[in-house]
C-alpha positions in Angstrom: 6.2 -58.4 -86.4 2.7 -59.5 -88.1 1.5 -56.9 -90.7 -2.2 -56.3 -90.2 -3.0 -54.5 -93.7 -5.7 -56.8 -95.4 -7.9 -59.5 -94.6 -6.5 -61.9 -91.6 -6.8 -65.6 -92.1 -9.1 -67.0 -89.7 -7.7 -70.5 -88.2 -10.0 -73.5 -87.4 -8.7 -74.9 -84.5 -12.2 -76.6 -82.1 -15.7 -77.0 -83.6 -17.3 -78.7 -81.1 -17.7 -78.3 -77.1 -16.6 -81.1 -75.5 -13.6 -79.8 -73.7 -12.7 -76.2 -72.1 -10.0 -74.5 -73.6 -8.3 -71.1 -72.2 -5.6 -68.8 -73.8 -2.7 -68.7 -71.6 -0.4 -67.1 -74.2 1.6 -67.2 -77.5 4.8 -66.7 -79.2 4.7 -66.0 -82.4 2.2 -68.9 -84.2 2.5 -71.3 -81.1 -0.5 -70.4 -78.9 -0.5 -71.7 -75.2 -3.8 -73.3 -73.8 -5.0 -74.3 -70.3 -7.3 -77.7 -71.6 -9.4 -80.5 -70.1 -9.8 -82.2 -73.4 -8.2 -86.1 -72.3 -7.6 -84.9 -68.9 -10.3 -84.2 -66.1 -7.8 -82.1 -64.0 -6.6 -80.1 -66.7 -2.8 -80.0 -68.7 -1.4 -77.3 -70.9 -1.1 -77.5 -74.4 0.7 -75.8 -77.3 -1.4 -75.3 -81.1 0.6 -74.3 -83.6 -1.9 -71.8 -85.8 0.3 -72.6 -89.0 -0.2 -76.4 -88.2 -3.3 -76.5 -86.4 -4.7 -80.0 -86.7 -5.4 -82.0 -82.9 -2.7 -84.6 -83.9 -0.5 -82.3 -84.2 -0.8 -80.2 -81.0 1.6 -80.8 -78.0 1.5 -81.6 -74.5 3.7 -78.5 -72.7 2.6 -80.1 -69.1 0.5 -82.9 -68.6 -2.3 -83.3 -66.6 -1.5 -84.2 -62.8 -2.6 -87.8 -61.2 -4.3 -85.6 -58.8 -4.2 -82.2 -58.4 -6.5 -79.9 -60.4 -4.3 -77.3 -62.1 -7.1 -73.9 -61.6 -4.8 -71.2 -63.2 -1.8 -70.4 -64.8 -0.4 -67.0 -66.2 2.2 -66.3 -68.0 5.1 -63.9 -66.4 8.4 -62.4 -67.4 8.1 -63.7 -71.1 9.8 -66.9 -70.4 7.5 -68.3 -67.0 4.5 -69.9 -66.4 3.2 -69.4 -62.9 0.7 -72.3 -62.2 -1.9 -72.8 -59.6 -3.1 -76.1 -58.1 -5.6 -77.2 -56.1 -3.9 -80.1 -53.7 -6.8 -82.0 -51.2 -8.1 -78.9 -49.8 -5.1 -76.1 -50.2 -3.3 -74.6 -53.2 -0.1 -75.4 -54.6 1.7 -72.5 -57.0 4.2 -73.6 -58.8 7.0 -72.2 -61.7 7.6 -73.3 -65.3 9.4 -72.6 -68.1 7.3 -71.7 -70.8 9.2 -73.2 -73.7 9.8 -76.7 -72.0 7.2 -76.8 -69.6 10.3 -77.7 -67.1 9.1 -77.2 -62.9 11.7 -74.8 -62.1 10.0 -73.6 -58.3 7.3 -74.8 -56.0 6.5 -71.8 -53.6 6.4 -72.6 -50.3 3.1 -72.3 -48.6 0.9 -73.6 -45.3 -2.8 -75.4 -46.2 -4.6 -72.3 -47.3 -5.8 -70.9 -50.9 -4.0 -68.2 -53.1 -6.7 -65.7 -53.2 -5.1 -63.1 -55.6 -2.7 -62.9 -58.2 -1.1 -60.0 -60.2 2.0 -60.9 -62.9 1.5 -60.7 -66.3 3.9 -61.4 -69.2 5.9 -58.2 -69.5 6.3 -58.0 -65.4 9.4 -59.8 -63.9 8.1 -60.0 -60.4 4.7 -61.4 -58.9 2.3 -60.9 -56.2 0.1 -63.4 -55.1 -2.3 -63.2 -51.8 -2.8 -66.2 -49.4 -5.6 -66.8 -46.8 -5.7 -69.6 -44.3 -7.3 -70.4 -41.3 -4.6 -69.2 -39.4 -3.9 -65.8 -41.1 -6.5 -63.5 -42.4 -3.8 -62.6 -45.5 -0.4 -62.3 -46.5 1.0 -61.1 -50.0 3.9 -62.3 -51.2 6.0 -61.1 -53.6 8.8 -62.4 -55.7 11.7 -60.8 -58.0 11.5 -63.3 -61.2 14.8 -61.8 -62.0 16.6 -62.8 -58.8 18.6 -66.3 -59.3 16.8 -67.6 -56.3 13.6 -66.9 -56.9 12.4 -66.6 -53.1 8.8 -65.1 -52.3 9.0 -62.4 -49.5 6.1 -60.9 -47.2 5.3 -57.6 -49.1 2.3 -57.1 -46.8 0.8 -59.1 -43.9 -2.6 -58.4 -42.1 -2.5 -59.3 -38.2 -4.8 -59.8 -35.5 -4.7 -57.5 -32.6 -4.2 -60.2 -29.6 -3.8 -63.0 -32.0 -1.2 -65.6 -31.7 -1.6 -68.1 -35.0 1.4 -70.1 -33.6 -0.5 -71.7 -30.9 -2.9 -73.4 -33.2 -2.3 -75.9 -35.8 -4.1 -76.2 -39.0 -3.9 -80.3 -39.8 -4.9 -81.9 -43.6 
């Protein structure tokens, strides 16, 4: 617990903008950011604020060959729920927050993830995905279940639609 009587310390960590950097999260003095500094399609890094010079910050997941990593949020204290963009669909993906380990890669169709709710006190998720073929489905998942399996939580159909007729080729 920090106590917050006095003046706070401010810490130094960029002075110039030559890279994007986004708060993902923190424990404790170890602050979690999403980065394109060295990496065009974007890594996760870890600053420790008592320690905060750039040779000493750490690479929790490094930057893809590839795929553009577009979000990540931090869920259930512990996870890190990623989003990438893969050719032309999206790719969401779980880590561990203190290793950066892949535990999960949801499974999805080519489509995007159009909405996301899970923050880092929840242990479940909800994400919404939009495709060609289906005008939106939301998924939900129970990060406290061993599996870790998404389910439909809601689906929106077509009257007189029948998506498994088509096929939706990358």
């Amino acid at each position: 617990m920090f106590d917050l009587a006095g003046i706070l310390q401010w810490v130094k960590l960029i002075d110039n903008f030559e890279a994007e950097y986004e708060y993902v999260t923190n424990e404790g003095t170890v602050f979690t950011f999403k980065t394109n500094r060295h990496s065009p399609n974007y890594r996760l890094i870890n600053i420790d604020f008592s320690d905060p010079e750039e040779s000493k910050w750490k690479v929790l997941i490094p930057e893809h060959e590839r795929d553009v990593l577009e979000w990540v949020a931090c869920v259930r204290s512990n996870f890190l729920v990623l989003c990438y963009l893969h050719d032309v669909k999206n790719i969401l993906q779980l880590h561990d927050l203190a290793t950066g380990a892949h535990l999960k890669t949801f499974p999805l169709e080519v489509g995007s993830i159009v909405g996301y709710s899970g923050q880092k006190k929840d242990s479940e998720i909800f994400y919404q995905f939009t495709s060609f073929l289906s005008p939106g489905i939301i998924y939900h998942c129970d990060l406290t279940k061993e599996e870790l399996e998404p389910r439909v939580f809601r689906e929106v159909t077509v009257k007189g639609f029948d998506p498994s007729v088509y096929q939706t080729i990358q």
